[in-house]
ZAMARGU-4260 file (C-alpha; in steps of 0.2 Angstrom, whole numbers, plus 5000, padded with zeros to 4 digits):
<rodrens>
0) 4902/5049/5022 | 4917/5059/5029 | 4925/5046/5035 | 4922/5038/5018 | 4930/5053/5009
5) 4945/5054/5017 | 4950/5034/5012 | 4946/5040/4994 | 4956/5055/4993 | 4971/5047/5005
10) 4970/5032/4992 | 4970/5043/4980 | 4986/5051/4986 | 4994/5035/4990 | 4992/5030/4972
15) 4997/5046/4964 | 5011/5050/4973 | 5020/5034/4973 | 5015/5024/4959 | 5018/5044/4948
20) 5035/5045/4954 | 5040/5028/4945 | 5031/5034/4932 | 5036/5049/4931 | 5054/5053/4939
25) 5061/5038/4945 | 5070/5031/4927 | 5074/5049/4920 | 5095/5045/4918 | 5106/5054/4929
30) 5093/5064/4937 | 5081/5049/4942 | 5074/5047/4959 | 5076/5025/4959 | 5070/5013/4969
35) 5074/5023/4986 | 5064/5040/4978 | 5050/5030/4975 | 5051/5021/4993 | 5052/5038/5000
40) 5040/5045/4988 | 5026/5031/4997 | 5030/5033/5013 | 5026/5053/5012 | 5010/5051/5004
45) 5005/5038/5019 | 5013/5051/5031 | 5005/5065/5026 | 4987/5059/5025 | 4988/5053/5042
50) 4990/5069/5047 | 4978/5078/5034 | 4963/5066/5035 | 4967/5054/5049 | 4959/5062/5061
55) 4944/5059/5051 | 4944/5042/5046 | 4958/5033/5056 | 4970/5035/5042 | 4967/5017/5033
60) 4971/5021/5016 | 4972/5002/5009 | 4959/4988/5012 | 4974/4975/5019 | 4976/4989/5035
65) 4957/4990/5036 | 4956/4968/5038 | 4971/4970/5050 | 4962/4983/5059 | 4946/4973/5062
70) 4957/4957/5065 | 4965/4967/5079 | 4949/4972/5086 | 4950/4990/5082 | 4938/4990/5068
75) 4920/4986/5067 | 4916/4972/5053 | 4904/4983/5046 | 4914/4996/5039 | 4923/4986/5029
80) 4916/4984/5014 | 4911/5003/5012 | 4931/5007/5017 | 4936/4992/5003 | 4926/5002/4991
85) 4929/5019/4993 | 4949/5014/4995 | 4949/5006/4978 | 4938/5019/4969 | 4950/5034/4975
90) 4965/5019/4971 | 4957/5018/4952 | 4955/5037/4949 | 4972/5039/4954 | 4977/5028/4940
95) 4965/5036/4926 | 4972/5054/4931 | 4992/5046/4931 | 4986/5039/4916 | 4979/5055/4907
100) 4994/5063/4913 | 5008/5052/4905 | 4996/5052/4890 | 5002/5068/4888 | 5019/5064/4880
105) 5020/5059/4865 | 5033/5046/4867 | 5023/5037/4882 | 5015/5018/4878 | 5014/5001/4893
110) 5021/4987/4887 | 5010/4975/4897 | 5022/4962/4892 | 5039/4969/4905 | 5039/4970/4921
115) 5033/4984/4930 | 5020/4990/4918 | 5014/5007/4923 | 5021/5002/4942 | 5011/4985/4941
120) 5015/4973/4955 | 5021/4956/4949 | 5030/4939/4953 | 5040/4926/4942 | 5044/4935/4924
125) 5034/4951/4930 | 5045/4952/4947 | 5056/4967/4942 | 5071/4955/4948 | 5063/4936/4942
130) 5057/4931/4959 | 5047/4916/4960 | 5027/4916/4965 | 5030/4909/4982 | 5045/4921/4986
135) 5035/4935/4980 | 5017/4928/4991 | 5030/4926/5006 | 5036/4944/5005 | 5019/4952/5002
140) 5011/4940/5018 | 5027/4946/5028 | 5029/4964/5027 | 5010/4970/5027 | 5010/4958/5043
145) 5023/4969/5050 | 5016/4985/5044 | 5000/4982/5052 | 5013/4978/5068 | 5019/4994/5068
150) 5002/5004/5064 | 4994/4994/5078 | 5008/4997/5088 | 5010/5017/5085 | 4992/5019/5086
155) 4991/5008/5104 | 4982/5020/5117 | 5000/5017/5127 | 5010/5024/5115 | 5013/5041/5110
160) 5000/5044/5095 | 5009/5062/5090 | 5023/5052/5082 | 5009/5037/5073 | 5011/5048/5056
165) 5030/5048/5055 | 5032/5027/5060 | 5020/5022/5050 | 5028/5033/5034 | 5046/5027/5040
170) 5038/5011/5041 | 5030/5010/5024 | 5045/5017/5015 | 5058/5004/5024 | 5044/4989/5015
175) 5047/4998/4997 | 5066/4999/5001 | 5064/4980/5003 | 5054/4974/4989 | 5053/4983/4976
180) 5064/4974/4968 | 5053/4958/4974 | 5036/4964/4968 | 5035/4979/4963 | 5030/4982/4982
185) 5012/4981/4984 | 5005/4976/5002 | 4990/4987/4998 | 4978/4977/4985 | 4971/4996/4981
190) 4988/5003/4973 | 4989/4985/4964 | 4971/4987/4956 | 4973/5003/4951 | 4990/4999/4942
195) 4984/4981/4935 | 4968/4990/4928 | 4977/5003/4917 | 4990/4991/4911 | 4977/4976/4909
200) 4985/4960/4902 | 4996/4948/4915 | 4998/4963/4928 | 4979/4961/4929 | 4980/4939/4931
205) 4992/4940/4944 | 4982/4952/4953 | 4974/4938/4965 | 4990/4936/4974 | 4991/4955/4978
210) 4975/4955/4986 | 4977/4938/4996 | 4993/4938/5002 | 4993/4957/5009 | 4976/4955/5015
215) 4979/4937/5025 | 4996/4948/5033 | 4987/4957/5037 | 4973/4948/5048 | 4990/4939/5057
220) 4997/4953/5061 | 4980/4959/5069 | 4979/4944/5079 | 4997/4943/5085 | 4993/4962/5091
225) 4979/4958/5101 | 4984/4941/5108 | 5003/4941/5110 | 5007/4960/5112 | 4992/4972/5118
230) 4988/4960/5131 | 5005/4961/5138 | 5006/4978/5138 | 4988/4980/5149 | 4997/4967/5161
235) 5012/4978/5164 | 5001/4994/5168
</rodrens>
């Protein structure tokens, strides 16, 4: 049950933090934090819950790192549902109390009908920039496969796991530096539910993709781990 909390409150942060500072403070003119706030503004949340709760649960915080995980060996099968769940549960309440808070000014309303709805992910006319389904598929597959590269990676019992927190953050914050404009950035089906959820309409529809293509990343980067890279690494000891 621990374990389970900590992936609902680290979700929870995840979602709060980043999808509230594009609610919230990213557009404000002239005093804005953009795109590269809202980047930074992810990778913290990720950074500091794997130091506050990591310890406890291994720090997964989004059901695409927990398949990767098990893909990579590191993660029995049997976990992953009750993970999956408590992730997208801490992902929803997140967006309720984003929701409850943005409620709170009078001039606030989603229009489901623009991209980026409530920090929705999206491709084709719901792409902040109008990027196609297959470019935005392609970008999603890539970058959780090399996220799940470097959390393998940092977390690898060869490496030096004081530093896992901050490469995995860096990591994480580089992904939304790249596609934001792209997607909306996802590679986490949790922050996507929780988003498409509140805003409803095609930000829901579209949600598939944001759940397959992170999660199949995910599983490749997995196997690559443990047949092209760990492997080599145990040969050079």
């Amino acid at each position: 049950m621990k374990k389970l909390l900590a992936e609902f409150f680290g979700t929870f942060w995840l979602v709060f933090g980043g999808c509230g500072s594009a609610i919230f403070a990213a557009g404000i003119p002239d005093l804005g934090i953009g795109f590269a706030g809202v980047a930074l503004a992810f990778g913290l949340t990720v950074l500091t819950m794997a130091y506050a709760v990591g310890h406890i649960s291994g720090g997964h915080f989004n059901p695409a790192v927990s398949f990767g995980l098990w893909a990579g060996g590191r993660f029995p099968a049997k976990e992953l549902v009750p993970y999956i769940l408590a992730q997208t549960i801490g992902a929803i309440g997140a967006g309720i109390a984003l929701y409850f808070i943005a409620s709170g000014n009078s001039n606030f309303a989603i229009d489901n009908t623009q991209a980026g709805a409530f920090a929705s992910n999206g491709y084709g006319h719901f792409s902040p920039m109008g990027y196609s389904l297959e470019a935005a598929f392609a970008t999603e597959f890539l970058l959780t496969m090399f996220f799940l590269l470097i959390i393998l990676g940092a977390t690898d019992k060869f490496a030096n796991g004081k530093f896992a927190g901050l490469a995995i953050g860096l990591g994480l914050t580089l992904i939304h530096l790249i596609s934001i404009p792209i997607t909306n950035t996802s590679v986490n089906p949790a922050r996507s539910t929780s988003q498409a959820l509140i805003a409803m309409g095609e930000p829901l529809l579209q949600l598939w993709m944001f759940w397959l293509a992170p999660i199949l990343g995910a599983i490749a980067a997995g196997y690559i781990y443990k047949t092209l890279l760990q492997e080599d690494s145990l040969k050079n000891l």
